[in-house]
Each structure stands twice: as C-alpha cells, then as structure tokens.
N, C-alpha and C positions, 0 to 999 in steps of 0.2 A: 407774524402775529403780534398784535398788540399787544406788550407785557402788561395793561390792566386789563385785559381782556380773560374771561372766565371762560377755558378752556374745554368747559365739562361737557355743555351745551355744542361744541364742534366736533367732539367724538364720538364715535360709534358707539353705542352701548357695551359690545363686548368687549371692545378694545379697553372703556373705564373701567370694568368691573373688572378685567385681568390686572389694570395695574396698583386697585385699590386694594385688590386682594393681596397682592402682594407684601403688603402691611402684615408683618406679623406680631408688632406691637401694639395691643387694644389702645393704649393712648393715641399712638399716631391715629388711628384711624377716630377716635374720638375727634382728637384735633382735624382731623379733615376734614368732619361732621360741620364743625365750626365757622368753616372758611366762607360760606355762605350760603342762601333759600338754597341754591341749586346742588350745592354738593350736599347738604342735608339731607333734601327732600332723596338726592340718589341712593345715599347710604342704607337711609330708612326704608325707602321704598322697595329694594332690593335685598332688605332683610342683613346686609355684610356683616352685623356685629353677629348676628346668632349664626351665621355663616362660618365668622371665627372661631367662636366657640363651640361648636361642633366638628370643625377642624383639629381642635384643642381636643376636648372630648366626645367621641364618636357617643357613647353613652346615653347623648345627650337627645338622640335621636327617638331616643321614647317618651319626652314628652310632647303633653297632649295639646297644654297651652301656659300661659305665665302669670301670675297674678304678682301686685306688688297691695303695700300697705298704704303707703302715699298716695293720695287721688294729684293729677296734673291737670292743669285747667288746658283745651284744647283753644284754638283762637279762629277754630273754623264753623261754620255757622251747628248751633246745636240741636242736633237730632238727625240729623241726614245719612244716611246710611255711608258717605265718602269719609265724614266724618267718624263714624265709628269705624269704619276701615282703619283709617288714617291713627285714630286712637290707640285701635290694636299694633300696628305698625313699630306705634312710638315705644308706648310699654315695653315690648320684646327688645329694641334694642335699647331702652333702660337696663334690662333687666340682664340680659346677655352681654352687653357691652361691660357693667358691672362686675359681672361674673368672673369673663374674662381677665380683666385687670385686678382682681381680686388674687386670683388665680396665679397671676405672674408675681405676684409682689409677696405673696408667703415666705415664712421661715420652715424650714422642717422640724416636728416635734414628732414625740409621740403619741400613736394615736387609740390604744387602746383604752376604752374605759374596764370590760370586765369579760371575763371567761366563762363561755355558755356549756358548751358539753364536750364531751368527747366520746367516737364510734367505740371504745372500751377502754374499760381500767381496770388493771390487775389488783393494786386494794385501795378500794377506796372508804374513806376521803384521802387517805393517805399518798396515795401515788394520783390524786384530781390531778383535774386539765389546770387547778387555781395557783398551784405550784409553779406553771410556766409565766407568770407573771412577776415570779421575785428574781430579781436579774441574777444571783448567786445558786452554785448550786447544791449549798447545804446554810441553813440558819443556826447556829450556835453549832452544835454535833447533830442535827436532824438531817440529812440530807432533803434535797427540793426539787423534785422532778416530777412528771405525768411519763407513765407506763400504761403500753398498750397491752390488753393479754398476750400469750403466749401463741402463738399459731406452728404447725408442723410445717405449711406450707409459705416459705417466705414471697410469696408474691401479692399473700392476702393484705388490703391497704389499709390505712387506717385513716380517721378526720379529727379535725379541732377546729370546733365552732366562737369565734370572737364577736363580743359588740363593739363597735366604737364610737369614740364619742363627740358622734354626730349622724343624724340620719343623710349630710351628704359630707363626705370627704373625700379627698383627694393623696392617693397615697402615691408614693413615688417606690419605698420600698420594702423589704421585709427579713426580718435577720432572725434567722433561727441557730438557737446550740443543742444539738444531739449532747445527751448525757453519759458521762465516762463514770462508770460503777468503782469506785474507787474502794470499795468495799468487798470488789470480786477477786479472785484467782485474774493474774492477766489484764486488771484494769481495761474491759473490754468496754468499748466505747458505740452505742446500740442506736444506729441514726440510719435514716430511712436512704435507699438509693436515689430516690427524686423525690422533687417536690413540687406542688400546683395549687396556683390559688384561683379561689373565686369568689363576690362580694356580690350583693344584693338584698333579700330584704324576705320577712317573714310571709310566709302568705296569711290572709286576715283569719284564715279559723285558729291557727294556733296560738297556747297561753303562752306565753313563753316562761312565767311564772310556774309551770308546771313541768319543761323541759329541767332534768337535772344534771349533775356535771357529771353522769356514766350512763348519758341518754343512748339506748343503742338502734332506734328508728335509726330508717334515711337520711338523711340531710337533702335529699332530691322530696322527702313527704311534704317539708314540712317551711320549704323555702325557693324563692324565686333567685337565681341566680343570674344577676344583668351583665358577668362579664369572667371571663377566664383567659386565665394568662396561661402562657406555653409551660411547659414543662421544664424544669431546672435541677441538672444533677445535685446531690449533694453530698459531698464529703466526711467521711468515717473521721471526722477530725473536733476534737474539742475543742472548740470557737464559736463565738458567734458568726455565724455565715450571712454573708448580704445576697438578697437575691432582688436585685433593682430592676424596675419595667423598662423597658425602649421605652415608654412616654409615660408621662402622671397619668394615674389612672381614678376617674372621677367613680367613687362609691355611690351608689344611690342605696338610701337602705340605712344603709349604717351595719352590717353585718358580712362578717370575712370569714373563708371557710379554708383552712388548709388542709392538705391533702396530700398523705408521709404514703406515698408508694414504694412499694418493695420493702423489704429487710436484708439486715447483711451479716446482724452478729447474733451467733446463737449462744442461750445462757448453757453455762454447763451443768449448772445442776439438773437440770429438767427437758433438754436437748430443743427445749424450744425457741424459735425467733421470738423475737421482741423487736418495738420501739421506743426510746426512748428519749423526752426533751426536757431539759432542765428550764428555758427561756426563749419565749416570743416575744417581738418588738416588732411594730408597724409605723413606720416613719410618713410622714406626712401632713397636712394640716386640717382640719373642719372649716366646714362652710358655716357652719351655724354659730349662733343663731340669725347670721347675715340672711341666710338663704334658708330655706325648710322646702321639702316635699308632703305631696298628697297622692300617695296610690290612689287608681282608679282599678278595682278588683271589677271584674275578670280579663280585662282588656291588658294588662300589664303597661297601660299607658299610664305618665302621671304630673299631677299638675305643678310646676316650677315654683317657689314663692319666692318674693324679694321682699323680707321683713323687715331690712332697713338697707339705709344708703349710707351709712358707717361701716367702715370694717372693724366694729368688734367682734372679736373673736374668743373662741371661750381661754381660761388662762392657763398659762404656759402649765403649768403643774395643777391638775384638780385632781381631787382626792377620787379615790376610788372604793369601793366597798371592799371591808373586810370577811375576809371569809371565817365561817367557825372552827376552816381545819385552822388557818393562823392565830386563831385565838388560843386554841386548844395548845398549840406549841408555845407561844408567850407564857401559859399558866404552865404546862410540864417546866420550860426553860426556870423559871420565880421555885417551883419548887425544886429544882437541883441547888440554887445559889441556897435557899432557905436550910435544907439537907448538909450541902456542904457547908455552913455556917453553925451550924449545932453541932456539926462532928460526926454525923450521921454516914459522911460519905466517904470509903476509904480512898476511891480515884478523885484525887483535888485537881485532877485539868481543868486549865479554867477552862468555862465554857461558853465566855464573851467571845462573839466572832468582836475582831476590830474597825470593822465596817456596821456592825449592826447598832446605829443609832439613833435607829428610825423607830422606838417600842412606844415612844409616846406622839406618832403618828396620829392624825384626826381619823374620829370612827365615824363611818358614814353609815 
C-alpha cells in the first residue's frame, strides 16, 4: 500500500471500528478525528467518542440527548435534514469526547459539600450525621461522631445521606472511620460489618429543605438511585478505612447514600447495638460547572449539558455550610476559656485541641 494512501477508506468497517476502539485515550482518538474528512466523518459518524465514554462510564447510558452553550456553524447546506443529523452527530462527540478527556486528566479531592440526614440518631443534634464531616473525633473536649440508635437486633442497618459538590461527579473512593468511645469501659470501637454505596439524585417532589439530619423516611421514598456498588467488609478498627471502586464511578445527581449494614459492638450500659462514625470522605472530582444535568421526570432519562469547553473546575477547598450544632460548641468552647480566665473553673486542662485552628473559618 501506498504510505500516503488513507487507509480507512480500504477497511472493512468492522475491522476500523475494532482498532479505533482500541484507543483508550480520548486524546488519541481526538487526534485521529484530525488526520483527515475520512477519518472524522468515521469517528463522528459512528458515534466512538460517546462510545468511549460509556465504556468509561456505564452511567452514562441514561442520557437522553446533549446540549452544549456554544453554537458551531455547520458547513453543510442549511436546513436539510442530513445536515441536522450531521449536527447532532458532531455535538455528542464534542460533548463526549470533552468529557472523556476531562475525566482522565483530574486530580483527586474531596467531594463532599454537606450532610443531609441520617436513617436515626441517638441524640440529636448532638450525635447528627454533621459531625461525620470534621475529620477529628473529638473538638477541644466534645467528642465528634453521628450514633445510630440502639437496636436488640444487630442485623438492623442503618444510612447516611451526602450532597456533593456537584450535580455530576466522579468518585473513585470512599474512607469511612467507625468511632472508638473513648469514654466507655473497653474503648469499644462501634462500626458497622459492611458497607454499600449508592449515588443518584432527588426525585422532583421532594424539599430537600424540609429533609432534616434525623430524617427517618426511606431513602428508596424520596430518591432515584443510578448506581450501587458491591458490598465491602469493614473493619472494627479505628482508622480511616478506604473503600475504592474497580472503576470511577460517574455520579449523576450529586447525592451519595451509604449504607452501615450489620452491627458488631454492643454498648454495655443498655445491652444494645449501635453504630457508630466519627468521619466520611469521598474522593474524587466535579464536573461542574464544566458539565450540568437536566432530569427528565418520570423517564429517569436526562439531558447531558456542556457549559463550557474550559476545564474549570470548582476550587480545590470551597467552604461549606456551618451547622448550628458547630456553632453551639465554638460558643460552649469561648465560654470555658472565659470561665477559666475569671477563676471560675477548678479543672484548668487546657481545652485547645492543637490542631483546631480552623474557628475563624468562612461562614457560609
């Protein structure tokens, strides 16, 4: 064969589409797009970049169709219905091809923005879900944990409902610490046998506004779930535990639901099981506001958006809303220092953790 000769045009169609597939870097097959009419018109025509990206993300097969913000001028005659074909063609693998290479080129952060509810709570605000957000698990002398109630029956499970922050993200992992009661007989340490997540997205009648953090509905009432991962033992051990997907796992939605199956440690004053977690962490990055979704209710189909062709991404550290239980303990903490400054107080342990110097934190 002639080495300028364009080889695309003498292959079988299946035979090209096996070995472009093969590509499993969006760039290269970008650049493949490039190399000339013939290999574009195939790429495009044959859909490969969205082909990619559903390879990438299976998830990805519920939407309906793609929109972008940017109009592209076509150069084929206008109004013709090959033409609008041809349109739609290009868009998607804008939009996918995008995605894709968006997608390989992330840093991992953290991806929670805020803590929605929890299936129970022993006292709350005190023992809320909002506690599993401060990576410690006690603030000056308060201890910082979310406590399930009590159950006779350790098989009953328990949830914790997360937003994050971004209606699509992409998570890769999920590190949860069981809480060691340092304060008990035995330092018994109260963490669930397994654990299971699932991410997806509000169904449209719910407030979420109205959901509070010892919400004890469903989690199946009140949310569409687009994806659940296998099941993961985990360990009666005081640590952060990682529990990492076999692939990134693409969120639609923006909301994460774990799922603390079984019990293992019973309290002894009250012979009952508990759960307990000091800190959630979801590792991964946001699409947004690169990308945005549109549900289409009742179809659970939903429309793609490509909001811009920069990857800006929202930034590494955004603040998060403070809750009023952490408000309430910053004012207790000011009046212990004020107490033991008067003379007031006979135990003068200081009560600065040496890590907490986060109190003049931005309030959102």
């Amino acid at each position: 064969m002639d080495p300028s000769m364009d080889f695309v045009p003498q292959l079988e169609l299946d035979m090209l589409f096996e070995i472009l597939m093969s590509l499993d870097d969006p760039c290269d097959l970008a650049r493949a797009s490039c190399v000339s009419h013939s290999w574009h018109g195939f790429v495009v025509s044959n859909g490969l970049s969205k082909q990619l990206c559903l390879r990438m993300f299976p998830q990805l097969s519920g939407v309906d169709h793609v929109t972008e913000s940017c109009s592209f001028k076509s150069d084929a005659e206008s109004g013709s219905s090959n033409t609008k074909e041809w349109d739609l063609l290009e868009r998607e693998h804008r939009v996918y091809g995008f995605l894709s290479h968006c997608s390989k080129s992330m840093v991992d952060r953290e991806c929670i923005s805020d803590a929605i509810s929890a299936s129970s709570t022993d006292n709350f605000p005190e023992e809320g879900i909002i506690n599993t957000l401060e990576l410690r698990d006690r603030v000056g002398r308060i201890a910082s944990y979310w406590s399930s109630k009590g159950q006779k029956i350790p098989a009953v499970p328990e949830t914790l409902i997360y937003k994050l922050v971004g209606d699509l993200c992409v998570v890769t992992a999920i590190d949860i610490q069981p809480f060691q009661a340092y304060f008990q007989p035995g330092l018994p340490i109260y963490s669930a046998k397994s654990v299971r997540f699932r991410m997806g997205y509000p169904k449209a009648s719910v407030d979420l506004d109205s959901v509070n953090q010892s919400c004890h509905d469903s989690p199946n009432d009140n949310f569409v779930w687009t994806y659940t991962s296998p099941e993961f033992p985990m360990a009666q051990e005081n640590c952060l535990q990682k529990f990492k997907f076999p692939e990134p796992v693409l969120c639609i939605g923006g909301f994460l639901l774990v799922e603390l199956l079984g019990r293992v440690q019973r309290q002894e004053m009250d012979g009952l099981f508990y759960i307990c977690v000091s800190h959630v962490r979801v590792m991964g990055w946001p699409l947004s506001p690169t990308f945005g979704v549109d549900l289409i209710e009742p179809s659970g189909k939903f429309v793609l958006k490509a909001l811009s062709y920069t990857k800006e991404c929202l930034p590494v550290s955004s603040p998060r809303r403070i809750s009023s239980l952490e408000l309430r303990r910053r004012v207790r903490n000011l009046e212990h220092i004020l107490n033991m400054l008067r003379g007031n107080v006979r135990d003068v342990e200081d009560i600065w953790d040496e890590e907490q110097d986060d109190s003049d934190e931005e309030f959102v």
